[in-house]
matplotlib code that plots the C-alpha trace (Angstrom):
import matplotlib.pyplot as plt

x = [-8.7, -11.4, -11.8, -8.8, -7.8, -10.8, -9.7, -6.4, -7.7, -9.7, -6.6, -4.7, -7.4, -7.1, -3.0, -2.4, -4.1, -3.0, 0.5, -0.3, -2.4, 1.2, 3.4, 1.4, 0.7, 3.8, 4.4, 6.3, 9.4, 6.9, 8.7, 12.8, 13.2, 11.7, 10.2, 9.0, 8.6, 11.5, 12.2, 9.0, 6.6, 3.7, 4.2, 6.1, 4.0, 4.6, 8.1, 8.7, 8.1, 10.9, 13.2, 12.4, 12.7, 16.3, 17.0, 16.4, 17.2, 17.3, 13.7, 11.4, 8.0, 5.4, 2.7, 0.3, 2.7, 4.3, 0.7, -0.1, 2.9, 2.4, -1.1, 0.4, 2.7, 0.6, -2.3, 0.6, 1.8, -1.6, -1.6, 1.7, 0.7, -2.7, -0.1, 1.7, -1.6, -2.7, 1.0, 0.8, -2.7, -1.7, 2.1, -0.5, -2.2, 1.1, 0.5, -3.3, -3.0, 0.5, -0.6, -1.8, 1.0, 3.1, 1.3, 0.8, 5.3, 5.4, 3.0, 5.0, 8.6, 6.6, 5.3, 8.9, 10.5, 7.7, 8.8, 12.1, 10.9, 8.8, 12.2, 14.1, 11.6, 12.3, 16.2, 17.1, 14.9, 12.2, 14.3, 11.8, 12.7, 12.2, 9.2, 7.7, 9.1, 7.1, 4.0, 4.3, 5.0, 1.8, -0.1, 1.7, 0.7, -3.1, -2.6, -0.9, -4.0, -6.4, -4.7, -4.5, -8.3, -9.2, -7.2, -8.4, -12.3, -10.7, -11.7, -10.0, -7.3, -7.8, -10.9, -14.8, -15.5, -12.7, -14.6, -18.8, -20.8, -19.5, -16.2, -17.1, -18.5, -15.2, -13.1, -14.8, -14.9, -11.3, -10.9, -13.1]
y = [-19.2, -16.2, -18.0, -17.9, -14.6, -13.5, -15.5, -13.7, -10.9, -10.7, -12.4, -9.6, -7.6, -8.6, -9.3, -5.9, -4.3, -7.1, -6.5, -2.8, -4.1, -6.3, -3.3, -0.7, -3.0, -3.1, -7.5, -6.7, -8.7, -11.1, -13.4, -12.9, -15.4, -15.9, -18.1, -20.0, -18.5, -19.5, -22.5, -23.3, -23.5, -23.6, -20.9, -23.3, -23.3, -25.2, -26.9, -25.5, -22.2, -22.4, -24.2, -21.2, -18.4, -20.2, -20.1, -16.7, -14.7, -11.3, -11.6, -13.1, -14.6, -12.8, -15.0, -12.4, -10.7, -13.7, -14.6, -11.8, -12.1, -15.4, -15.5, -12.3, -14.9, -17.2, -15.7, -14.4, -17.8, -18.7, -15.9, -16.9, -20.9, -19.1, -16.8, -19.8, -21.9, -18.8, -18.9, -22.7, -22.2, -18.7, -20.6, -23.5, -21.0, -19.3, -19.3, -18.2, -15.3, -14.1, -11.1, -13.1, -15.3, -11.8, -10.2, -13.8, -13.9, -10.2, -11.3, -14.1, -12.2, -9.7, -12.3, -13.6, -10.1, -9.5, -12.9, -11.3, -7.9, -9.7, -11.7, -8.4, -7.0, -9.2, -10.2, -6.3, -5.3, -2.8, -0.7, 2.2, 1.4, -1.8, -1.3, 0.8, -1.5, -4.3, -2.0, -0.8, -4.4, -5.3, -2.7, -3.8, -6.9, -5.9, -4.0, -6.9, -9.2, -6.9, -6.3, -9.8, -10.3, -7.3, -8.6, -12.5, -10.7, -9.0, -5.7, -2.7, -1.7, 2.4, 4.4, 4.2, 1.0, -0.4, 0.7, -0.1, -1.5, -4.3, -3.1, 0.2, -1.1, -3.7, -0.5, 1.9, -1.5, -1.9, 1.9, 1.7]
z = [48.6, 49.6, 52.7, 53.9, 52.3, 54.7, 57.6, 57.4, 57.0, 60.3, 62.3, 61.2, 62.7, 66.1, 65.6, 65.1, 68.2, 70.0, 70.0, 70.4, 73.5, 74.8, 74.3, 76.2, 79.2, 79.4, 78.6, 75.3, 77.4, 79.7, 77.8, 78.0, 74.6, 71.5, 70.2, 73.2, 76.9, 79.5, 77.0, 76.7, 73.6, 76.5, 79.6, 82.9, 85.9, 89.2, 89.2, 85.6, 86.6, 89.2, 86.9, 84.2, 87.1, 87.7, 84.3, 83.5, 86.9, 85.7, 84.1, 86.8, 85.5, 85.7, 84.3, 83.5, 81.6, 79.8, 79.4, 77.3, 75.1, 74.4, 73.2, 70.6, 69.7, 69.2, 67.0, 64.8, 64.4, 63.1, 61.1, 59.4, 59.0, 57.1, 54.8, 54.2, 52.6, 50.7, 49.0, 48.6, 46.4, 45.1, 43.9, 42.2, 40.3, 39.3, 35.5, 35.7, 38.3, 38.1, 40.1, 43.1, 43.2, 42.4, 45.7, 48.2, 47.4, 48.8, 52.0, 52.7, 52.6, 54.8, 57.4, 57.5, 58.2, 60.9, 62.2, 62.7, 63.9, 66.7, 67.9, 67.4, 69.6, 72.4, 72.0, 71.5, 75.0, 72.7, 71.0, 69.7, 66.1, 65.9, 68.0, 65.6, 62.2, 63.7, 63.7, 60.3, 59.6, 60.5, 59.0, 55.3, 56.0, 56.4, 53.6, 51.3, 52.7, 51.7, 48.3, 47.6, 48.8, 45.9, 43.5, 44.3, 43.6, 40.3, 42.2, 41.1, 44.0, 43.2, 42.0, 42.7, 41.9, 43.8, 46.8, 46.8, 48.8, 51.1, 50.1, 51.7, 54.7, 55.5, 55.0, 57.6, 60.0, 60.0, 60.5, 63.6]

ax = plt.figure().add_subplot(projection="3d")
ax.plot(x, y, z, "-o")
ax.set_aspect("equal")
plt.show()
């Protein structure tokens, strides 16, 4: 499970800044639907593309744009399918670790409210505030990660010993 507590961890890493990087180039709508892209699970090109563009004629595609959403979307769907396996094991040791299962349930509601925040985003044209829920989102869920990741190492969450050496060291990397 510290594997993939880790590999979450970093995904959430580059999710984060990711979407930040989507919004401020201005792609938070290069797709006009969510989940896919113009109906697609894969951005259209050639005779696609024109069937999407008829499709959807007040959003014209702009494949660099849909491009950069859809990756976003993507690596947050990893991201989720890796919540979803550290639930699995965390609900199998339910009895042992009550906390970890306590804190893997909270990720998971989280992951599915950012799920809804990200379609929000799109099917409510970037309202500011939900816009700025689906950032906080994302910065609970690194949080929740990280807690679970401490609490997986039975690593105090507060106080000096919660935060030595490599601990110290992950902490001024993700503030970089």
């Amino acid at each position: 499970m510290k594997k993939l507590l880790v590999m979450a961890l970093l995904l959430g890493l580059v999710v984060v800044p990711l979407g930040a990087f989507v919004r401020l180039s201005d792609a938070g709508l290069g797709c006009p639907d969510w989940p896919g892209c113009y109906g697609h699970l894969v951005l259209p090109s050639g005779e696609r593309a024109q069937q999407a563009a008829a499709a959807f004629p007040e959003r014209p595609l702009e494949p660099h744009k849909a491009w950069k959403e859809m990756i976003h979307r993507y690596v947050a769907g990893t991201l989720g399918l890796l919540v979803l396996a550290i639930a699995v094991l965390a609900w199998r040791r339910r009895c042992e670790h009550p906390a970890e299962f306590a804190l893997a349930l909270a990720l998971c509601g989280v992951i599915v409210f950012q799920a809804l925040l990200g379609m929000w985003t799109v099917t409510l044209k970037l309202k500011p505030l939900v816009v700025m829920g689906h950032l906080l989102g994302g910065l609970a869920t690194l949080s929740l990660i990280l807690a679970l990741l401490l609490v997986h190492r039975r690593q105090p969450l507060f106080g000096a010993a919660a935060w030595s050496g490599a601990d110290r060291r992950l902490a001024g990397a993700a503030l970089l």
